[in-house]
N, CA and C atoms as a LAMMPS dump frame, in Angstrom:
ITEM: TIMESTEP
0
ITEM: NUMBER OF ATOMS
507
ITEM: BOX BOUNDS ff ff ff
-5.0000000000000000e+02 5.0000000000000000e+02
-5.0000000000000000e+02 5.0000000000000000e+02
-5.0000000000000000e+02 5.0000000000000000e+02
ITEM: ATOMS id mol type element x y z
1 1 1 N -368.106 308.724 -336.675
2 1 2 C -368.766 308.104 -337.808
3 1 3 C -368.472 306.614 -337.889
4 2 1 N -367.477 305.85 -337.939
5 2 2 C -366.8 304.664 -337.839
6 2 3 C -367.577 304.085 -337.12
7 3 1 N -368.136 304.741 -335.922
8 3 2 C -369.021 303.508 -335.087
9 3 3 C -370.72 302.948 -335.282
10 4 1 N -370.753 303.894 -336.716
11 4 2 C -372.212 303.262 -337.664
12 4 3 C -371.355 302.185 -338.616
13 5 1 N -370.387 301.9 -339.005
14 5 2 C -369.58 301.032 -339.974
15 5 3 C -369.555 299.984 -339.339
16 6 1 N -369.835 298.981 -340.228
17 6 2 C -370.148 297.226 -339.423
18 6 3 C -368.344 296.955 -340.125
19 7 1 N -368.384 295.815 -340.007
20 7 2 C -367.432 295.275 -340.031
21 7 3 C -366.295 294.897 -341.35
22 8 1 N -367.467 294.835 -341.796
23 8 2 C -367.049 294.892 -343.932
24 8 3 C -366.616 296.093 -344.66
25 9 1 N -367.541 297.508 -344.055
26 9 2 C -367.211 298.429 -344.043
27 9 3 C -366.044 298.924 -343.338
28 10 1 N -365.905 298.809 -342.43
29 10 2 C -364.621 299.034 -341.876
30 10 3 C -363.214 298.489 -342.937
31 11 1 N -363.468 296.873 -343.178
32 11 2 C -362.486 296.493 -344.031
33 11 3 C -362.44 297.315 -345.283
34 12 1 N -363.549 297.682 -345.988
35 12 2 C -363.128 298.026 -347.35
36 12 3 C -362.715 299.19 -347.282
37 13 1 N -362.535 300.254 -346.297
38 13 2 C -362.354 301.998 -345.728
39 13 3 C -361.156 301.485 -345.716
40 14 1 N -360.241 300.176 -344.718
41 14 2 C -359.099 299.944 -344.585
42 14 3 C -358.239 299.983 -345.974
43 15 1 N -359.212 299.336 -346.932
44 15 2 C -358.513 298.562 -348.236
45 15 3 C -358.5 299.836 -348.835
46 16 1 N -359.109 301.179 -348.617
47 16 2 C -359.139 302.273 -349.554
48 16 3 C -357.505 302.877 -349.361
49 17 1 N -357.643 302.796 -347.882
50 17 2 C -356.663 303.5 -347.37
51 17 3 C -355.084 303.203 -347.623
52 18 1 N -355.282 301.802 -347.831
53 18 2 C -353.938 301.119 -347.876
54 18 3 C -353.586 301.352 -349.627
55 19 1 N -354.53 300.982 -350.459
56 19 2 C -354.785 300.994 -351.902
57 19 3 C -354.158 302.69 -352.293
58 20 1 N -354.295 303.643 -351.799
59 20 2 C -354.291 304.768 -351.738
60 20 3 C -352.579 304.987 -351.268
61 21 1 N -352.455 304.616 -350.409
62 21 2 C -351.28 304.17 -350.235
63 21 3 C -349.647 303.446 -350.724
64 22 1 N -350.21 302.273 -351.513
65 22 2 C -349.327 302.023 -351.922
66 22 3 C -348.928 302.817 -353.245
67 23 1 N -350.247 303.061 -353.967
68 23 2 C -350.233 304.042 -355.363
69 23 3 C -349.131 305.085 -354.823
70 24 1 N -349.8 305.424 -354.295
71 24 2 C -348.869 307.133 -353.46
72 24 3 C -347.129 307.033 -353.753
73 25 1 N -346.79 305.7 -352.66
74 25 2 C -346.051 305.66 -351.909
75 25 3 C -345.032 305.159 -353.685
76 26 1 N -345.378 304.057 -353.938
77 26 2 C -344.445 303.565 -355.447
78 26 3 C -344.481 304.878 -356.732
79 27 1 N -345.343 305.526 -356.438
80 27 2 C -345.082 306.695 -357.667
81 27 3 C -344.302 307.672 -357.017
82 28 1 N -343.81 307.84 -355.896
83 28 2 C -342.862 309.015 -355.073
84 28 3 C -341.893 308.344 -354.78
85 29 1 N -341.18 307.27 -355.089
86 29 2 C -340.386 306.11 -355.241
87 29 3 C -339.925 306.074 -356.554
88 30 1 N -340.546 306.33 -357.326
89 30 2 C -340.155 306.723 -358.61
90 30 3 C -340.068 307.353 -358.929
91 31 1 N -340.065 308.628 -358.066
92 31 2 C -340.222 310.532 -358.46
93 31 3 C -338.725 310.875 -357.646
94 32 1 N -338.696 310.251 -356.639
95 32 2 C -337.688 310.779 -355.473
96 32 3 C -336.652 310.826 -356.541
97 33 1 N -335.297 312.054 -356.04
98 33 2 C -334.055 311.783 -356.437
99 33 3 C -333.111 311.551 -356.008
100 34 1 N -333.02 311.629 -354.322
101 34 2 C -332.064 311.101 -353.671
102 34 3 C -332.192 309.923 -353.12
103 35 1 N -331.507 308.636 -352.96
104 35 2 C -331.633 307.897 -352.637
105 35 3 C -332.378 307.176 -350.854
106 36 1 N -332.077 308.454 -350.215
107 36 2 C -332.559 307.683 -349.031
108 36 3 C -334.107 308.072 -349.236
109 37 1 N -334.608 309.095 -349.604
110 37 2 C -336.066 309.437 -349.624
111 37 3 C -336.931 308.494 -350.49
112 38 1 N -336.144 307.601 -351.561
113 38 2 C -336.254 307.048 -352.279
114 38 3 C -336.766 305.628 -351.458
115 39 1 N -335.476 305.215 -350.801
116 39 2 C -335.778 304.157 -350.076
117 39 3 C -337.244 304.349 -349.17
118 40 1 N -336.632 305.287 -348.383
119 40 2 C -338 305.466 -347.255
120 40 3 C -339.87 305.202 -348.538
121 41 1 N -339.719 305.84 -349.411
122 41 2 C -341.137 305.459 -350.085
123 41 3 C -340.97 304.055 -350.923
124 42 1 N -340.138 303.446 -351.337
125 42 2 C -340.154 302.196 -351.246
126 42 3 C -340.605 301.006 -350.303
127 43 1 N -339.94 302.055 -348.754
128 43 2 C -340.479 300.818 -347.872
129 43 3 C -341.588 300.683 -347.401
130 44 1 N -342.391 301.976 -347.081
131 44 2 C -343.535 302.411 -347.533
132 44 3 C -344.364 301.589 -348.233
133 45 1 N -344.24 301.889 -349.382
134 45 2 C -344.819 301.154 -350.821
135 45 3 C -345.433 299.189 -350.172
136 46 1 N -344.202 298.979 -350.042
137 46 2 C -343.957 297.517 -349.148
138 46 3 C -344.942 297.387 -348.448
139 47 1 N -345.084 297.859 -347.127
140 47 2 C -345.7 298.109 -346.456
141 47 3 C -347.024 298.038 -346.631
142 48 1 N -347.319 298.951 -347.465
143 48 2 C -348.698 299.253 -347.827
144 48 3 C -349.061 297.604 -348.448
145 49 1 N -348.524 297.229 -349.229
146 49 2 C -348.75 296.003 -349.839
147 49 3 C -348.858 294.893 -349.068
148 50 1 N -348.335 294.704 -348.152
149 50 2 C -348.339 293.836 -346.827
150 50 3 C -349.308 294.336 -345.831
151 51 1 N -350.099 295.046 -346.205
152 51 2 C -351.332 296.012 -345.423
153 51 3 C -352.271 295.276 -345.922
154 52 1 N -352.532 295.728 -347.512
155 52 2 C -353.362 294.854 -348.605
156 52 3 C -353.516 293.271 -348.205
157 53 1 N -352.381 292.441 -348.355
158 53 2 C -352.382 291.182 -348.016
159 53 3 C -352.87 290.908 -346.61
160 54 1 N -352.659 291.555 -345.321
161 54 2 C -352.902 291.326 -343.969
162 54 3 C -354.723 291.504 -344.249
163 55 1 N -355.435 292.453 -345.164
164 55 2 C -356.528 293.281 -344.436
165 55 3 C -356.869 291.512 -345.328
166 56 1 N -356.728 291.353 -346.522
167 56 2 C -357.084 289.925 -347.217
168 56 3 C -356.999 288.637 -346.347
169 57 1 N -356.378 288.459 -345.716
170 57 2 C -355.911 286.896 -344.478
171 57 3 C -357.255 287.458 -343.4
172 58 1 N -357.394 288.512 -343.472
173 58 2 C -358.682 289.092 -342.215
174 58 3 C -359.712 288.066 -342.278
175 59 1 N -360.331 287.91 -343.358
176 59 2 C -361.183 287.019 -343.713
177 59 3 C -360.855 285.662 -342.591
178 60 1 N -359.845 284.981 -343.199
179 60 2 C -359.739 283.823 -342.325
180 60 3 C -359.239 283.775 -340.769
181 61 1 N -358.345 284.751 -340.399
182 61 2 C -358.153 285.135 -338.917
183 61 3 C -359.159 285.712 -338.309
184 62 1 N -360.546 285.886 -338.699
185 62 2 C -361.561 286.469 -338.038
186 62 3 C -362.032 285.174 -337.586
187 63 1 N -362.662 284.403 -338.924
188 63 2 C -363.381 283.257 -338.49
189 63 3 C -365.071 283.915 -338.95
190 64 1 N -364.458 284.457 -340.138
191 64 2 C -366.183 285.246 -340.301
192 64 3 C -366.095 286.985 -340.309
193 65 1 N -365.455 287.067 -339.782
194 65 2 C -365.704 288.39 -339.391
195 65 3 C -365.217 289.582 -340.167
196 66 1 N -364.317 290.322 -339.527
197 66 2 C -364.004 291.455 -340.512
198 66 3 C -363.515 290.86 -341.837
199 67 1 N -363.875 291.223 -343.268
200 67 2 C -362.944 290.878 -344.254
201 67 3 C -363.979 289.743 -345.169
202 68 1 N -365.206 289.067 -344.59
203 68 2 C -365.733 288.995 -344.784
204 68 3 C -366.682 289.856 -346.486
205 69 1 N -366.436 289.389 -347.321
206 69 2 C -366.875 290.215 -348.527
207 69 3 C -367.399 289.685 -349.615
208 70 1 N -368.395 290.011 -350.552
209 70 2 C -368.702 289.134 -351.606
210 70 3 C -367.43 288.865 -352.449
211 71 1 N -367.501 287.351 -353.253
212 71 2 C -366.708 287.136 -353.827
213 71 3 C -365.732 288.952 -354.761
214 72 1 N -366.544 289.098 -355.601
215 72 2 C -366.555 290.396 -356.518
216 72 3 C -366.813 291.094 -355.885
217 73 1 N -365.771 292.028 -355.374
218 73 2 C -365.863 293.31 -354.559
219 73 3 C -366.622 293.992 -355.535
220 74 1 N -367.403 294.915 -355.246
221 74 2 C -368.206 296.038 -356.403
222 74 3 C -367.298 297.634 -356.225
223 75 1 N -366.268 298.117 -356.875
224 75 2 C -365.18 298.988 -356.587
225 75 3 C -366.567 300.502 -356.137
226 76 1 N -367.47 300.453 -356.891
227 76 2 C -367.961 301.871 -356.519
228 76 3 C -368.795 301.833 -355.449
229 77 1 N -368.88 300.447 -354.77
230 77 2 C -369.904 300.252 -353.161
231 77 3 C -368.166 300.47 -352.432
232 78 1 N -367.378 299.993 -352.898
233 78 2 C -366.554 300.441 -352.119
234 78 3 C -365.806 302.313 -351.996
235 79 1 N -365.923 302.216 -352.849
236 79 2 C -365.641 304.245 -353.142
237 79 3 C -366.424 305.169 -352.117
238 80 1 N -367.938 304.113 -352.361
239 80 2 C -368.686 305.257 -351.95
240 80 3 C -368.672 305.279 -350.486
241 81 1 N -368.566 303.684 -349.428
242 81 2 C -368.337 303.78 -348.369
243 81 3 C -367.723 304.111 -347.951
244 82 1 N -365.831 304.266 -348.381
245 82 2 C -365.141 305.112 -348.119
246 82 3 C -365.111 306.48 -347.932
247 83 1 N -365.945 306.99 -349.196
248 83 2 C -366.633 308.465 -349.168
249 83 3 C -367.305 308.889 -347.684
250 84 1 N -368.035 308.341 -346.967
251 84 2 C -368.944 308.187 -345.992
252 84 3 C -368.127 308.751 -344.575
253 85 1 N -367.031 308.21 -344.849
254 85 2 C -365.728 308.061 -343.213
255 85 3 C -365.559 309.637 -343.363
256 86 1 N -365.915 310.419 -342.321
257 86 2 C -365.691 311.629 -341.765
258 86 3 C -363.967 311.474 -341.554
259 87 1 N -363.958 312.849 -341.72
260 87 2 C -362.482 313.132 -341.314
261 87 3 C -360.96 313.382 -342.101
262 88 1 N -360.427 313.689 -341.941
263 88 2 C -359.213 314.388 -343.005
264 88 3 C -358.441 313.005 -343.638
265 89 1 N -358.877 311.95 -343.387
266 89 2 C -357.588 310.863 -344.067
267 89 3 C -358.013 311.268 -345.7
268 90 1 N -359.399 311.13 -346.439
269 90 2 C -359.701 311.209 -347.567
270 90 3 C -359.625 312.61 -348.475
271 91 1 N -359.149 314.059 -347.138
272 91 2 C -358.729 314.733 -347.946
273 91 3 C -357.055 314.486 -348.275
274 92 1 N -356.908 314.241 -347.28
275 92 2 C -355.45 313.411 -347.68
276 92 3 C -354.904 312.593 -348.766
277 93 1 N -355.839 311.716 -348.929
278 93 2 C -355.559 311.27 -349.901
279 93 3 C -356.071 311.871 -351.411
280 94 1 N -356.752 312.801 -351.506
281 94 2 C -357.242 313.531 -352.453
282 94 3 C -356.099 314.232 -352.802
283 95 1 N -355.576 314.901 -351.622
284 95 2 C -354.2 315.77 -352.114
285 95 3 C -353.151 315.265 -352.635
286 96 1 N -352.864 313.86 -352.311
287 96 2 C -351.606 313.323 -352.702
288 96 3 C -352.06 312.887 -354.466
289 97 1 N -353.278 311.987 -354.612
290 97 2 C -353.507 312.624 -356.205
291 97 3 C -353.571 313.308 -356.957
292 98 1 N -353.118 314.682 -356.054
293 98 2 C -353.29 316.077 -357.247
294 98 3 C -351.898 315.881 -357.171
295 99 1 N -351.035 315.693 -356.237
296 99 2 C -349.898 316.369 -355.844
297 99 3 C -348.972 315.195 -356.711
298 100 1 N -349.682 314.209 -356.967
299 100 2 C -348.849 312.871 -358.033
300 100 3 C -348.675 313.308 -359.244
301 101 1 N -349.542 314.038 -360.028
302 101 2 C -349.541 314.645 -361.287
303 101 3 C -348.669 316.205 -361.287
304 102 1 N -348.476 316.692 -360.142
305 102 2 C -347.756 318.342 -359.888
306 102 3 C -345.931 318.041 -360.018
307 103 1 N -345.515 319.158 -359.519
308 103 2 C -343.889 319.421 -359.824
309 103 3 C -343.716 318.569 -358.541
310 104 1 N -342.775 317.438 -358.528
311 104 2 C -341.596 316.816 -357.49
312 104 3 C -341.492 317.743 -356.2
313 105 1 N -342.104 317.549 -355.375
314 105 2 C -341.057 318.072 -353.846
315 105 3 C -341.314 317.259 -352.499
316 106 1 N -339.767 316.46 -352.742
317 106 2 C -339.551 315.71 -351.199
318 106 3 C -340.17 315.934 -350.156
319 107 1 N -340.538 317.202 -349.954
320 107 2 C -340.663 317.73 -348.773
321 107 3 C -342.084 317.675 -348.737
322 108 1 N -342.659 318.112 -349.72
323 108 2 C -344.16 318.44 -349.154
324 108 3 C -345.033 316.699 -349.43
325 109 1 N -344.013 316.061 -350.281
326 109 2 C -344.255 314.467 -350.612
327 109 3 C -344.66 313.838 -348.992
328 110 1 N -343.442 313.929 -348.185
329 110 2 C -343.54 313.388 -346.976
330 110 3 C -344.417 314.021 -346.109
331 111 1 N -344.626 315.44 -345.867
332 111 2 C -345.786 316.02 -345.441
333 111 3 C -347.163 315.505 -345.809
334 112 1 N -347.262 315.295 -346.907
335 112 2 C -348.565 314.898 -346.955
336 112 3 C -348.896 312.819 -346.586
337 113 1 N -348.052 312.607 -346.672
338 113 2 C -348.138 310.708 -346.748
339 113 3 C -347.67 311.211 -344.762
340 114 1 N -347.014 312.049 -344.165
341 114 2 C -347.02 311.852 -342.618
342 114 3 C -348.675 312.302 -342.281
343 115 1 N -348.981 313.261 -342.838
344 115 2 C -350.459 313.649 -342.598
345 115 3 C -351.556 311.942 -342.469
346 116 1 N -351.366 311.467 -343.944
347 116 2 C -352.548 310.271 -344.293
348 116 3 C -351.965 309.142 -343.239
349 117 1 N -350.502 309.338 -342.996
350 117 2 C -350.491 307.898 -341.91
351 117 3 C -350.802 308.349 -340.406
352 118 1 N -351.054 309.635 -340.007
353 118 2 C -351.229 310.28 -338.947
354 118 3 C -353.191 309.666 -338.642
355 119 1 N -353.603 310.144 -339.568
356 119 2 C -355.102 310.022 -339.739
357 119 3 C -354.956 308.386 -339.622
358 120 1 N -354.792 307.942 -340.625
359 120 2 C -354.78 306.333 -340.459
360 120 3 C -354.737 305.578 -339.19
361 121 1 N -353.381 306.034 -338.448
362 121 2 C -353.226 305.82 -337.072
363 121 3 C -355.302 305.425 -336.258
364 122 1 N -355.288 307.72 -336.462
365 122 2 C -356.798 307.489 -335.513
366 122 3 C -357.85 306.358 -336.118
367 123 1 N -357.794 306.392 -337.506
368 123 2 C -358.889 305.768 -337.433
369 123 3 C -358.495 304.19 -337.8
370 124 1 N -357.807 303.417 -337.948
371 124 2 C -357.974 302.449 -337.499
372 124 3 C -358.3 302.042 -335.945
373 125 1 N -357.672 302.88 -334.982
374 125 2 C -357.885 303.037 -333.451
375 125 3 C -359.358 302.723 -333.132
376 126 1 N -359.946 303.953 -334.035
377 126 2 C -361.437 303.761 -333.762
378 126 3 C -362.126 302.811 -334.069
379 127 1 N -361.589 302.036 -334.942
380 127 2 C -361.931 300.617 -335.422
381 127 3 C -361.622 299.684 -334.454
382 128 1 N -360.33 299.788 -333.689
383 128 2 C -360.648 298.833 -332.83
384 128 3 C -360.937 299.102 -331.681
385 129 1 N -361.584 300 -331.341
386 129 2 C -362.925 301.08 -330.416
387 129 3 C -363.882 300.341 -330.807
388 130 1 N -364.529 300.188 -331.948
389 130 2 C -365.723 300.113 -332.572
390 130 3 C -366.153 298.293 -332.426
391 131 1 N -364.95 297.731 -332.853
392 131 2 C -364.907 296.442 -333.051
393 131 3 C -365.141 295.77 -331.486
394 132 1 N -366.433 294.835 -331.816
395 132 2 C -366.71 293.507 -330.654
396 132 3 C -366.003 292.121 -331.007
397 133 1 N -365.207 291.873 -331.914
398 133 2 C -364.383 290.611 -331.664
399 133 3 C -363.377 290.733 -331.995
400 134 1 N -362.822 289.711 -330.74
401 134 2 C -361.399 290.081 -330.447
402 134 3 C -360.248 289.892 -331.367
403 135 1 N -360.569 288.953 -332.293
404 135 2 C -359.3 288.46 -333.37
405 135 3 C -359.532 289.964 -333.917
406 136 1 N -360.744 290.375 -334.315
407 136 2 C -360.215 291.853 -335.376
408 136 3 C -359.466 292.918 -334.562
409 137 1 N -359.726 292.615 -333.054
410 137 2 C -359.453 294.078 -332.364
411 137 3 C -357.705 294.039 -332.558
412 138 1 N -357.351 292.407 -332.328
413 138 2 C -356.089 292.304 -332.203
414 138 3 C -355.524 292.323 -333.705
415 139 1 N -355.775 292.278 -334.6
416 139 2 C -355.421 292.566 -335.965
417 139 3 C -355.052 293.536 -336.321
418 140 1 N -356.348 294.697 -335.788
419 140 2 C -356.185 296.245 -336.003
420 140 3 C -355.274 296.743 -335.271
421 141 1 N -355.067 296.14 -333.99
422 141 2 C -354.269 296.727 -333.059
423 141 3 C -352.807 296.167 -333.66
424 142 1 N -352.06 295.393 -334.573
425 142 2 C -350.955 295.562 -334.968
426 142 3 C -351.141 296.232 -335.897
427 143 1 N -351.729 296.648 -336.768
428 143 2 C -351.937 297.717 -337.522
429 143 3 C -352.094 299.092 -337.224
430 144 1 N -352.521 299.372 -335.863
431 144 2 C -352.082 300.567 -335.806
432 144 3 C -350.929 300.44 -335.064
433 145 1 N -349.805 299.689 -334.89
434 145 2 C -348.624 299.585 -334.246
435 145 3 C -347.657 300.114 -335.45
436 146 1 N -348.139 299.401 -336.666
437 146 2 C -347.301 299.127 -337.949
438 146 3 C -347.498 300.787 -338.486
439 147 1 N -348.87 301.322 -338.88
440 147 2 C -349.122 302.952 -338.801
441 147 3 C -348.008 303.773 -338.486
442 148 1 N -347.883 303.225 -336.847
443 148 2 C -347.216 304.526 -336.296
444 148 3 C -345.797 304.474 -336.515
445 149 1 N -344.959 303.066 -336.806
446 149 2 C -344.161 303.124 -337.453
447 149 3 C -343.905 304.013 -338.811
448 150 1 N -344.84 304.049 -339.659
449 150 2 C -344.589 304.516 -340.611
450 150 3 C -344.624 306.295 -340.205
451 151 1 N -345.272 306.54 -339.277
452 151 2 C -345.263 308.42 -338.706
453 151 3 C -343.604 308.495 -338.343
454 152 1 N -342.984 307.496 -337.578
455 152 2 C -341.559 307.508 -337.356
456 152 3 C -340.937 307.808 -338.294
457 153 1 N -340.928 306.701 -339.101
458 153 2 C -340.194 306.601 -340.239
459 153 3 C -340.084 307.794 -341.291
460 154 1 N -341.436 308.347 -341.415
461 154 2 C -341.754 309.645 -342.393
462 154 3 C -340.995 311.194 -341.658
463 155 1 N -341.04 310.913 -340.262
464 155 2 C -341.023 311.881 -339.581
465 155 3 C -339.054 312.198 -339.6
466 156 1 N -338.945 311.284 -339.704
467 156 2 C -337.283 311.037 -339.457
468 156 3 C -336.622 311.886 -340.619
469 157 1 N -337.375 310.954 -341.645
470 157 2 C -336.848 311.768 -343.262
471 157 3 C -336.947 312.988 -343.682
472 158 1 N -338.376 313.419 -343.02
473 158 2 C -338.539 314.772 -343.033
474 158 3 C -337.571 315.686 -342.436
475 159 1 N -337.113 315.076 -340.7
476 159 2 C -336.03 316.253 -340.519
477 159 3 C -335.153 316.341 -341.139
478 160 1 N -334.63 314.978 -341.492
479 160 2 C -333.132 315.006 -342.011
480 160 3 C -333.154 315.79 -343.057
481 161 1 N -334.405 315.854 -343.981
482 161 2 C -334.004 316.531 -345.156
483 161 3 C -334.322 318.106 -344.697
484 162 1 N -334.968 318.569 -343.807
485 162 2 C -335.165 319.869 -343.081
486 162 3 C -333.601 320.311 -342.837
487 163 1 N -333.42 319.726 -341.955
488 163 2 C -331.854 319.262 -341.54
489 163 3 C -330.806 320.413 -342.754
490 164 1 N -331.148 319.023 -343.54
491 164 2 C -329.876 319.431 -344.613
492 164 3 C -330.253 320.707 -345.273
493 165 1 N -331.689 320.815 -345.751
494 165 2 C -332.11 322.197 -346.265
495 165 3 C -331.347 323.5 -345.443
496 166 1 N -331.71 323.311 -344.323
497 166 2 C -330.899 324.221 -343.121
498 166 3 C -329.807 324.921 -343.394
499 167 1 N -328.849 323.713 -343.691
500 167 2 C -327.821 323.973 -343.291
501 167 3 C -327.126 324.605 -344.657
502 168 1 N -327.783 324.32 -346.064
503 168 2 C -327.521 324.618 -347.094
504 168 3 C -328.031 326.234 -347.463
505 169 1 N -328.243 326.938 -346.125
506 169 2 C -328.655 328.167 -346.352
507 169 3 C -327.571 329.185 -345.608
């Protein structure tokens, strides 16, 4: 699907994703109770926000190109294009809004934010599949570098706290 998405579209799918993201990531930062799980969605949170700001500088590191947007973003041309992107990142992120309002659990917290950065990964990829100039390809392409960091990072916390669950049985 991504490879009918011009270039604006692509950015504002990015901006959903990241937007979606940081919400996620600072309200499970404020839910967590142990401190390292705490940290890990803090840095997260960060992250995501430095996602926001990078996809914003797009504009001028293109030279035109991706990021490119009317002054006044219109939030429901952006909803709806997001709506459009095939594929599990947006049930992903659907779940983590139910799962923001539900009972606290570390565990299935990081399960679902490793899921949305898993997806994220592919489809920014496909974006820079999709993409004909090179400043965006190379943009996206530290972005999905920065992604897969965050699958590390999620993935780590998850055992450890697997880990400890384990061993507490």
């Amino acid at each position: 699907m991504i490879e009918y998405l011009n270039e604006d579209e692509v950015y504002r799918v990015g901006m959903c994703i990241e937007e979606a993201g940081l919400e996620f990531y600072t309200k499970m930062a404020e839910r967590a109770k142990d401190t390292t799980t705490k940290r890990v969605f803090k840095r997260l949170a960060r992250d995501e926000q430095n996602h926001l700001a990078f996809f914003e500088s797009l504009e001028l590191a293109t030279a035109g190109g991706m990021g490119t947007r009317p002054v006044e973003q219109d939030k429901d041309v952006s909803k709806y294009v997001c709506s459009l992107v095939d594929g599990g990142i947006f049930r992903g992120i659907e779940e983590m809004e139910s799962f923001e309002k539900g009972k606290y659990d570390a565990e299935r917290a990081l399960e679902l934010a490793l899921q949305v950065e898993k997806d994220a990964v592919l489809y920014y990829m496909e974006a820079v599949a999709s993409s004909r100039k090179k400043k965006t390809k190379e943009a996206l392409k530290r972005l999905v570098e920065e992604e897969k960091g965050h699958v590390v990072q999620i993935t780590n916390r998850l055992n450890n706290l697997r880990k400890r669950k384990a061993k507490k049985k």
